[in-house]
N, C-alpha and C positions, 0 to 999 in steps of 0.2 A: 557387553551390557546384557544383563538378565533381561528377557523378554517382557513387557510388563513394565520393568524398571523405568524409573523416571531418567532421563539422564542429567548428568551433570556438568556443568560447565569447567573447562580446564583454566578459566581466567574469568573473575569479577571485578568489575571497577562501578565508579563512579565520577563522572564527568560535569560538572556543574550540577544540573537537575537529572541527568540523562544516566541511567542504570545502563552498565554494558553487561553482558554477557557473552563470553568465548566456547567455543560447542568445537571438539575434534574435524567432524565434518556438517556434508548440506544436511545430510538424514539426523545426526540428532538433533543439528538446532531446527528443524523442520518437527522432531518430535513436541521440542522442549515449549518452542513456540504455539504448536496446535494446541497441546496441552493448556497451556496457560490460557489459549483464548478462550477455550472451551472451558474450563472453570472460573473464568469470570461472565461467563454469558450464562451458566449455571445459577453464579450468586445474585446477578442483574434479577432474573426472571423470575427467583426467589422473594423478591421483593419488588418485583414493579410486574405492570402489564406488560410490557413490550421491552425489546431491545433494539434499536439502530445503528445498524455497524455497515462503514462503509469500507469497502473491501479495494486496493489493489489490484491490479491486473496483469500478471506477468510471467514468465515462468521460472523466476525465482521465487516466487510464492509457493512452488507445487507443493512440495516436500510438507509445509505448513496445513493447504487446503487438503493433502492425501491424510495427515492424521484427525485434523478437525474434522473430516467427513465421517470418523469412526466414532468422534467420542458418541460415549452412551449420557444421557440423561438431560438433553436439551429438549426445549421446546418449540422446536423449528419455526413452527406454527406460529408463532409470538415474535419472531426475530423481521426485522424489515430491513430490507438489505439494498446498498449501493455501490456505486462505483466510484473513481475517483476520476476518471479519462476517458478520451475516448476522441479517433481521429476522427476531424471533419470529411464529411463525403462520405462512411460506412458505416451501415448500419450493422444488429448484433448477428445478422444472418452471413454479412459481408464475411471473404475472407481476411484475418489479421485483424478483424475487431479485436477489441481488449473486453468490450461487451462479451460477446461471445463465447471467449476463451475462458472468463470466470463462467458461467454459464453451462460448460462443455464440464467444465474441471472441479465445480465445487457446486454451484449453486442448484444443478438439476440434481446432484445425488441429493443433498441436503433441503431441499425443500423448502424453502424460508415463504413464511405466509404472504408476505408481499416482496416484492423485488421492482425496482427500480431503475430499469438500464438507460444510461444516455444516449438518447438518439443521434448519433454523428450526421446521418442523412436531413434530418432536418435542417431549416435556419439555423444559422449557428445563435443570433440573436436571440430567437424565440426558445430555442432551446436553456439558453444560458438562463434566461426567465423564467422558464418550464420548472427549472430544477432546482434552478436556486430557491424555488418556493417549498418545494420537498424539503430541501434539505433544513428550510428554516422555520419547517412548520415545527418542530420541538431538537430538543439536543441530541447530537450526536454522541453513542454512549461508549462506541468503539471506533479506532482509526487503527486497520491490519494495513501497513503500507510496508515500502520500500525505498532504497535509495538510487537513484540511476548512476550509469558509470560516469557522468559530470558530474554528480551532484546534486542531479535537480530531486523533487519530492512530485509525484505526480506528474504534472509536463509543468509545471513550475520553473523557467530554466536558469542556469545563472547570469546574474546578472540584469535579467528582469523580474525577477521572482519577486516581490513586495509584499515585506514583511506587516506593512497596517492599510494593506489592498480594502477598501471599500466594498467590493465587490465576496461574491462566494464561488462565482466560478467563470471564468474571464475564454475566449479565444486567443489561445498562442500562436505564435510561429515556432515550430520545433528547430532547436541546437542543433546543426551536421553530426556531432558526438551523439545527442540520442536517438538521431535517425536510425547511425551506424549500428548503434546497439539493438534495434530491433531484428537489424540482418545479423549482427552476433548469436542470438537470443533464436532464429532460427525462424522467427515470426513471419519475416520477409526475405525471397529468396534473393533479393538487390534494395540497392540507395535508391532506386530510379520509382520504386513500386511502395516507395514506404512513403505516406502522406506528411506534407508538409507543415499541413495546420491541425492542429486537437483544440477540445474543448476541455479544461482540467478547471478542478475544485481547488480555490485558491489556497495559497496559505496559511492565511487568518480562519478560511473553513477547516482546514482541518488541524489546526490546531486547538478548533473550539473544542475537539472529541475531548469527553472528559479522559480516558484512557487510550495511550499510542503503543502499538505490538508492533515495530518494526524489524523486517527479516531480511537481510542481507548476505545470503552469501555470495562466493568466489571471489578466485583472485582479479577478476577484472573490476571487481568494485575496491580493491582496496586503496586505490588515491580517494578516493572520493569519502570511504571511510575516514582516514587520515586527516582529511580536510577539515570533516566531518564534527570530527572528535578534537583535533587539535589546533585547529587556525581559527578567525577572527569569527565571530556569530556575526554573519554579513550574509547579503544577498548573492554575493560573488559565489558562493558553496550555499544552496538553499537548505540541504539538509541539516546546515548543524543551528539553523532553528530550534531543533528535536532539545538542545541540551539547555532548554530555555521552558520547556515543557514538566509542568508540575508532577506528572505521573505517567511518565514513558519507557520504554523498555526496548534495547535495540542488542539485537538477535544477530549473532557472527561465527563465521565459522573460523576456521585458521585458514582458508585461501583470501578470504575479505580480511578478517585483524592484522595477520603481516607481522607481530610482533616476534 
């Protein structure tokens, strides 16, 4: 790939509502992805005051947050930014915050005029209140997410995940599967050290976002792809919600597609 070069995807489809894209590896769909998000925050800011984008936290995001922190011609300043998670008991200073990590990795290069972290140290109650008021003081204009190696979207997990939740951001108990993943992911150096309860933006909040960038690679997410893309739109796989979403866009590399 020419330097510069947009890159190209080696497979497009379309899945219900849900545009796929297939990317060689993590580094271009991480280009392709940054890219994109950054020329619709571009267009957003062209035409409005502000942009609201709640951001993922993971290290499958990097690749995405390392090109977005380059692009030129945003208005940081104007953008208001949030999180999607965040485990009960740590705050953004704690080690293995998901606060934090976007914070370390995206949001201190980037600068965004106001930023938004969820307090895990806090009541979880009061917190859930706290934020759910943030988030429903106007629209959400972006959702940069992910899908976990179960399934879930956020700490969303299967099987509890509820697709017409009342609520915008609920206290879970975390899946043994995406515990496991956080010691995968390198987050936690054991099962024993990774928190059992998160606070996560349900899944009615965030499929309010008017536009969904999700980024997916490796091969350890690709059952969950699979599930994703091809089994029942049910809470049993929270992510294939996404192909029920009027304007979403989900980012794979060929260790996640599998085709």
């Amino acid at each position: 790939m020419v330097i510069g070069e947009d890159p190209r995807p080696i497979r497009s489809l379309t899945v219900d509502a849900l545009r796929v894209l297939v990317y060689k590896d993590e580094r271009q769909l991480g280009i392709a992805a940054g890219r994109a998000v950054a020329s619709e925050l571009r267009a957003l800011l062209a035409r409005q005051a502000r942009a609201r984008v709640v951001f993922a936290s993971a290290p499958s995001q990097r690749e995405m947050w390392r090109e977005l922190s380059r692009a030129q011609g945003i208005d940081w300043d104007r953008v208001v930014a949030f999180h999607m998670d965040e485990y009960v008991g740590l705050s953004a200073g704690s080690p293995g915050s998901l606060g934090g990590l976007l914070c370390r990795e995206l949001l201190a290069i980037v600068r965004p005029g106001e930023v938004h972290l969820i307090d895990g140290s806090a009541h979880p109650a009061e917190e859930c209140r706290r934020y759910s008021q943030l988030i429903a003081e106007s629209p959400i204009d972006i959702a940069c997410m992910g899908i976990g190696e179960n399934g879930h979207i956020a700490f969303n997990e299967p099987g509890e995940a509820d697709f017409q939740d009342s609520r915008l951001m609920k206290v879970v108990r975390l899946d043994p599967e995406s515990r496991q993943q956080q010691v995968n992911d390198g987050t936690f150096a054991s099962l024993p050290e990774v928190p059992e309860r998160a606070l996560t933006l349900t899944v009615p909040a965030l499929m309010a976002a008017r536009r969904i960038f999700c980024v997916v690679p490796g091969h350890r997410k690709r059952q969950a792809v699979q599930r994703a893309l091809w089994g029942e739109v049910s809470p049993s796989c929270p992510a294939s919600i996404l192909r029920r979403h009027p304007n979403s866009i989900l980012y794979l590399d060929t260790g996640s597609w599998g085709g």
